[in-house]
Backbone as JSON Lines, residues from 0, in Angstrom:
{"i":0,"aa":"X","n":[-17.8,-20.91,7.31],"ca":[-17.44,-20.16,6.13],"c":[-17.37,-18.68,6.48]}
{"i":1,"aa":"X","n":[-16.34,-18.19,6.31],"ca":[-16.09,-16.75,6.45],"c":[-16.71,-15.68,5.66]}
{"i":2,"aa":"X","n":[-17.37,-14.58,6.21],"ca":[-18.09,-13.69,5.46],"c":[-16.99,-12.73,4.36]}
{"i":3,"aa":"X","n":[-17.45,-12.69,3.0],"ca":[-16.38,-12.42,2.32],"c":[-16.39,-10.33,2.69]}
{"i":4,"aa":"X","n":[-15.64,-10.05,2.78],"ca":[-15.68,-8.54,2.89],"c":[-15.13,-7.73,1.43]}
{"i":5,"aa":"X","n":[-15.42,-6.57,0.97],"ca":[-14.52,-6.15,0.45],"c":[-14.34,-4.44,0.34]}
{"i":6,"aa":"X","n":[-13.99,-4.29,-0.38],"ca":[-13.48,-1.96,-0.44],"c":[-13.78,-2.07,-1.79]}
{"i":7,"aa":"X","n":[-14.03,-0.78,-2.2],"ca":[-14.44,-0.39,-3.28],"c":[-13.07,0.61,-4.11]}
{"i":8,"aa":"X","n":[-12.37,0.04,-5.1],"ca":[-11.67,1.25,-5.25],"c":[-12.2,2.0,-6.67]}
{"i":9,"aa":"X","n":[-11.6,3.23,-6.45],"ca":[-12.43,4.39,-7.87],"c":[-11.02,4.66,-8.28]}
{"i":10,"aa":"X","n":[-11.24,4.32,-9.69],"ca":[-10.03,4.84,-10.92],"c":[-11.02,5.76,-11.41]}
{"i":11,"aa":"X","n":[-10.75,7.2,-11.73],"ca":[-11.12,7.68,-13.15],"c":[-12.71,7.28,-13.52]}
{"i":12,"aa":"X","n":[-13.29,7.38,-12.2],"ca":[-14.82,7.57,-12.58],"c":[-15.48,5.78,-12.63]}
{"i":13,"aa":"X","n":[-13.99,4.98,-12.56],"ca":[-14.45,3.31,-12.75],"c":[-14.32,2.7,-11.89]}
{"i":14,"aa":"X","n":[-15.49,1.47,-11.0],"ca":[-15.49,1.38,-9.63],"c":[-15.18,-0.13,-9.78]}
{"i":15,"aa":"X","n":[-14.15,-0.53,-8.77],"ca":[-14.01,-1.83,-8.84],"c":[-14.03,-2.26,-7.71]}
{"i":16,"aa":"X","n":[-14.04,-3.79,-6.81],"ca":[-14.47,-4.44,-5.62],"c":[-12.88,-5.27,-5.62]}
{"i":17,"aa":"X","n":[-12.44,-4.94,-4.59],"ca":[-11.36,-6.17,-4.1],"c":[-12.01,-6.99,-2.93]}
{"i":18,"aa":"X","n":[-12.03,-7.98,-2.96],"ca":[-12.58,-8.78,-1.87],"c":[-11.36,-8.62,-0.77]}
{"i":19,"aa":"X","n":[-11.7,-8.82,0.68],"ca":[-10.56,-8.69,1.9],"c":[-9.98,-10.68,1.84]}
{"i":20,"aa":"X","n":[-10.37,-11.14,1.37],"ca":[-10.18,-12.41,1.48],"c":[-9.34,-13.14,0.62]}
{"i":21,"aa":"X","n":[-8.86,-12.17,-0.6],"ca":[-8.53,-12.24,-2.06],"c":[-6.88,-11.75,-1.37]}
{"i":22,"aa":"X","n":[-7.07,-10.75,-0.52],"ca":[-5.61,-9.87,-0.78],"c":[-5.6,-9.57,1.14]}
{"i":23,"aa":"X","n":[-4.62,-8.81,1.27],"ca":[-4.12,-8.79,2.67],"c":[-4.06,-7.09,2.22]}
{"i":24,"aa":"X","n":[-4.8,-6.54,2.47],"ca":[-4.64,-4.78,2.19],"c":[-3.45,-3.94,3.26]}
{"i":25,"aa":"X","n":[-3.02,-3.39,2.78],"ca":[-1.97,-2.19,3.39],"c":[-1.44,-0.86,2.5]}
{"i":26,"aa":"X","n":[-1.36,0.03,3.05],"ca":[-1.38,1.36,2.9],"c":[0.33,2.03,2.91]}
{"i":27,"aa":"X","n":[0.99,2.76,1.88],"ca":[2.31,3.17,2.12],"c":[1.76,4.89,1.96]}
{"i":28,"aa":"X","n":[2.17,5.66,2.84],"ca":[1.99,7.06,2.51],"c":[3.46,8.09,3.37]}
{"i":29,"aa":"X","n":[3.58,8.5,1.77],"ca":[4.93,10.01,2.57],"c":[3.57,11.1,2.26]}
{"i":30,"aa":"X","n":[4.45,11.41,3.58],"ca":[4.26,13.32,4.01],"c":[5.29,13.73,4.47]}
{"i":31,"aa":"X","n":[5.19,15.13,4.72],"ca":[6.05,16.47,4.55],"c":[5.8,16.92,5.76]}
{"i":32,"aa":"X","n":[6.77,17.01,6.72],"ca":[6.2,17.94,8.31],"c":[7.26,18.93,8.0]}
{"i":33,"aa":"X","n":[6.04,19.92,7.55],"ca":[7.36,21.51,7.32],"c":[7.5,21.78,8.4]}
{"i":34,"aa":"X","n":[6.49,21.73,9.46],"ca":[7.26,22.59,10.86],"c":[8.58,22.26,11.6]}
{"i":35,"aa":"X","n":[8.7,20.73,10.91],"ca":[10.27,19.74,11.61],"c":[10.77,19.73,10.69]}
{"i":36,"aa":"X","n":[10.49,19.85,9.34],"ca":[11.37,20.09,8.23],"c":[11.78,18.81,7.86]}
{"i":37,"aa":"X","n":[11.04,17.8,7.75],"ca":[11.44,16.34,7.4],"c":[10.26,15.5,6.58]}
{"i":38,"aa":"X","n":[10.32,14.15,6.32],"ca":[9.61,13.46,5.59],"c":[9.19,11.98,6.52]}
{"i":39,"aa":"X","n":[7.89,11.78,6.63],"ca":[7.5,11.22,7.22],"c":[6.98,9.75,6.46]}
{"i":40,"aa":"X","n":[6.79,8.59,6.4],"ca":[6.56,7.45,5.92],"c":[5.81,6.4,6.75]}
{"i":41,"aa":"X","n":[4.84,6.01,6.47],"ca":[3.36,5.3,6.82],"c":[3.33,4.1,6.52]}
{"i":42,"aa":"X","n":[3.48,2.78,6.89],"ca":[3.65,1.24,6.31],"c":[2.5,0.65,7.19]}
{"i":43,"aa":"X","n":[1.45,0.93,6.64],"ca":[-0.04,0.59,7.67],"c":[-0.54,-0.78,7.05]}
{"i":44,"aa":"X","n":[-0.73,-1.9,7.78],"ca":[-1.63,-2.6,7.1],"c":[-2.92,-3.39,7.27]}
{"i":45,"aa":"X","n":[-4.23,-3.76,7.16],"ca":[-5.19,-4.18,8.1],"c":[-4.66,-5.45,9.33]}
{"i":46,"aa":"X","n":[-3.55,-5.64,8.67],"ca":[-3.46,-7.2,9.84],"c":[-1.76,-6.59,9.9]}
{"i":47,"aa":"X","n":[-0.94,-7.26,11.14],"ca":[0.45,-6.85,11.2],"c":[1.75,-7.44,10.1]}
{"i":48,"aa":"X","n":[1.01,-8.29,9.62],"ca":[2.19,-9.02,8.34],"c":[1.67,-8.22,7.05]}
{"i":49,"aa":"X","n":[0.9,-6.81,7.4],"ca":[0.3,-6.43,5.98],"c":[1.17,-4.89,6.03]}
{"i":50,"aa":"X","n":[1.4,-4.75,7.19],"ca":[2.38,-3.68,7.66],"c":[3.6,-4.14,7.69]}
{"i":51,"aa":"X","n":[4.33,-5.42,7.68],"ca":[5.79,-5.67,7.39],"c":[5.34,-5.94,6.24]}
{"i":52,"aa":"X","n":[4.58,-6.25,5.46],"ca":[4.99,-6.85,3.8],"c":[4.9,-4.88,3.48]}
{"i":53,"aa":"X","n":[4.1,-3.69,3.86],"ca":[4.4,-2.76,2.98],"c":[5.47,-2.21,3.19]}
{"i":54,"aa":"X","n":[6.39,-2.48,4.42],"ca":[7.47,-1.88,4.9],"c":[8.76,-2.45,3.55]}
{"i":55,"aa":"X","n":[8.38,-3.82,3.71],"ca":[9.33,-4.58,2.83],"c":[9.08,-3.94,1.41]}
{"i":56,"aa":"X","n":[7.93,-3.57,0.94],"ca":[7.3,-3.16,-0.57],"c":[8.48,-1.98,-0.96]}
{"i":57,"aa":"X","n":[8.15,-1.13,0.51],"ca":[8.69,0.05,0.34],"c":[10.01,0.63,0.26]}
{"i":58,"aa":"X","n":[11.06,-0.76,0.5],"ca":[12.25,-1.02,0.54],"c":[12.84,-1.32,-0.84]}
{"i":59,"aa":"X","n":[11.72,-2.61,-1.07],"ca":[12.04,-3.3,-2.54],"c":[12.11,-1.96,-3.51]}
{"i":60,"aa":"X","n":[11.13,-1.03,-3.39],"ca":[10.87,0.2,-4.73],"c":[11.06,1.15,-3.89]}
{"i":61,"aa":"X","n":[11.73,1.58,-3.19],"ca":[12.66,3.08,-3.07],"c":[12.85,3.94,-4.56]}
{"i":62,"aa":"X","n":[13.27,3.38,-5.13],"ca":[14.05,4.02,-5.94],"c":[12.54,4.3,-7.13]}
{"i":63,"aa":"X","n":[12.01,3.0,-7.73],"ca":[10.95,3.41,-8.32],"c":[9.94,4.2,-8.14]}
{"i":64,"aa":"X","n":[9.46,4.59,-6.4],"ca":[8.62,5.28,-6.03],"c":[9.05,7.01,-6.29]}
{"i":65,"aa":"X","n":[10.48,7.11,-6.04],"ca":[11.03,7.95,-6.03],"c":[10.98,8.85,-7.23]}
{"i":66,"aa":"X","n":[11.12,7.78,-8.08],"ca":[11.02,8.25,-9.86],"c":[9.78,8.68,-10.51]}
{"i":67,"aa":"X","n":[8.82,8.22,-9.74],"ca":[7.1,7.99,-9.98],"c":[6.88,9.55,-9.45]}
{"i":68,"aa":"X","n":[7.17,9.43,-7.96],"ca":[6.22,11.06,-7.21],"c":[7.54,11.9,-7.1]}
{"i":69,"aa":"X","n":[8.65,11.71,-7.28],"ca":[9.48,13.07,-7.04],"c":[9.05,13.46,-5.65]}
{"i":70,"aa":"X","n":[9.26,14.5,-5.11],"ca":[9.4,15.0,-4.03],"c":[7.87,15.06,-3.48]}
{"i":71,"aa":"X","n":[6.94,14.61,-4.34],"ca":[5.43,14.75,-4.09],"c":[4.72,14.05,-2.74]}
{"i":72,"aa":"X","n":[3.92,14.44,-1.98],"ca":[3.33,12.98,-0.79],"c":[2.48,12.29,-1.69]}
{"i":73,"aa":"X","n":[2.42,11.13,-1.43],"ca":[1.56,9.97,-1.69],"c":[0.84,9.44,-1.0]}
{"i":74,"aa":"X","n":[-0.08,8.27,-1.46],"ca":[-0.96,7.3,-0.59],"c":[-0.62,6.54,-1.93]}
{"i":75,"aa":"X","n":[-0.38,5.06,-1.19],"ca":[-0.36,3.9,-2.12],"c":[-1.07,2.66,-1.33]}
{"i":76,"aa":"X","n":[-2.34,2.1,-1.76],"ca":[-2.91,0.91,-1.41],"c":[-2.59,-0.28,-2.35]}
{"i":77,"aa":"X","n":[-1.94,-1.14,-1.66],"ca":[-1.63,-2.4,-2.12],"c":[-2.51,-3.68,-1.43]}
{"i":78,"aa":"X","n":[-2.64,-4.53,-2.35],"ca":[-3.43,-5.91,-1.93],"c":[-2.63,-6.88,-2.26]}
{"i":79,"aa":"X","n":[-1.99,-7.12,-1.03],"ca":[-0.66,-8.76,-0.89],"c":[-1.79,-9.74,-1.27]}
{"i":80,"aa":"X","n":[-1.25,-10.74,-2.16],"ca":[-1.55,-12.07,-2.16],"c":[-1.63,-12.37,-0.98]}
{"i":81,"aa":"X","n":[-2.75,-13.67,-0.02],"ca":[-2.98,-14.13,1.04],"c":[-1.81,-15.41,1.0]}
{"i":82,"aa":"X","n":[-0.91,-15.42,2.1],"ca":[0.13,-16.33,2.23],"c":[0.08,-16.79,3.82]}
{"i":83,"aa":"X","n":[0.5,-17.84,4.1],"ca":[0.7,-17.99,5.8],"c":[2.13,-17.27,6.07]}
{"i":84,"aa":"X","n":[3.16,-17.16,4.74],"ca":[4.34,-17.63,5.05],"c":[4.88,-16.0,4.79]}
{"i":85,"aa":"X","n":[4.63,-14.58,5.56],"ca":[5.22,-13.41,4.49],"c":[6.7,-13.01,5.05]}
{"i":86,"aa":"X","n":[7.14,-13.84,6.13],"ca":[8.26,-13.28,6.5],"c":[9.34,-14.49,5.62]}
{"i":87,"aa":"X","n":[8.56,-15.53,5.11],"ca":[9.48,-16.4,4.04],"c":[9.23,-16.38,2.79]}
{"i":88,"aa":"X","n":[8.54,-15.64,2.48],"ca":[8.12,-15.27,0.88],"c":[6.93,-14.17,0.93]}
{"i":89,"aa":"X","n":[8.0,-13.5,-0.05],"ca":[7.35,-12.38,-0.22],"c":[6.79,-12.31,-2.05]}
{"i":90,"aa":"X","n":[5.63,-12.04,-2.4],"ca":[5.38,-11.91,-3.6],"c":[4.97,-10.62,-3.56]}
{"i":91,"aa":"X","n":[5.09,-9.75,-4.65],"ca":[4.73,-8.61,-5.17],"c":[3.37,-8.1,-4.91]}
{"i":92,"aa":"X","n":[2.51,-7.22,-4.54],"ca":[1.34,-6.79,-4.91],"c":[0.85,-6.52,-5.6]}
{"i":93,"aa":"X","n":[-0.85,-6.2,-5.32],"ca":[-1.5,-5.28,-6.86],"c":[-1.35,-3.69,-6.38]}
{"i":94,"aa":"X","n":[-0.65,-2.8,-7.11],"ca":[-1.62,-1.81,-6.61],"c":[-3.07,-1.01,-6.77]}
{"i":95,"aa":"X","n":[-3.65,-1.16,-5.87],"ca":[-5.1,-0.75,-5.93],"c":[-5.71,0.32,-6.22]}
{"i":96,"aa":"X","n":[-4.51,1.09,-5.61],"ca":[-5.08,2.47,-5.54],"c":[-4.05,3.78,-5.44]}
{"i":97,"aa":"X","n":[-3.7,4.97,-5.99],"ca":[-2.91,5.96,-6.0],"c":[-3.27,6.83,-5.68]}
{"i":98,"aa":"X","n":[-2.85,7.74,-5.08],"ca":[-2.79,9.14,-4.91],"c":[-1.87,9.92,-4.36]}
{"i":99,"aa":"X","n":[-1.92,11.29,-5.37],"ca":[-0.35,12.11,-4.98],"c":[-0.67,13.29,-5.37]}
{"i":100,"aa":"X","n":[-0.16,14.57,-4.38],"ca":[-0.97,15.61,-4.48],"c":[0.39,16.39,-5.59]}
{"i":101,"aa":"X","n":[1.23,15.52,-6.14],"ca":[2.16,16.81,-6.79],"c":[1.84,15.8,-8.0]}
């Protein structure tokens, strides 16, 4: 039996537990490199199908993310449903967690 793990995320002063066993965690974050004058994009995820499912996330909502932060950087933590199958089905995430400095 596998030891259940989990992260703690904080909304607004309210603390909640995602278990690691529940969700497949991965991380989407833009930044700004003024010295190259460009925009940089982060598709991190604890395991490597958690980094193609945020790559794919981040494809699916281009346009919504866009509408959300405007020109702002972000951090977005998402928790994929646990699947064997993510390069043949992809389901939506939760998102866990936000942050955006504009």
């Amino acid at each position: 039996m596998k030891e259940a793990r989990s992260i703690t995320i904080v909304r607004g002063g309210t603390e909640s537990k995602v278990n690691f066993t529940d969700v497949n965690l991965a991380l989407i974050e833009k930044c700004h490199d003024p010295d190259r004058g460009t925009t940089l994009f982060f598709c991190v995820g604890f395991r490597g199908d958690g980094s193609w499912a945020a790559t794919k996330y981040l494809v699916r909502n281009w346009k919504r993310l866009a509408a959300e932060f405007g020109d702002a950087d972000f951090v977005v933590c998402l928790g994929f449903p646990q699947t064997e199958k993510y390069a043949e089905e992809y389901r939506e995430p939760l998102r866990l967690s936000i942050g955006s400095n504009g």
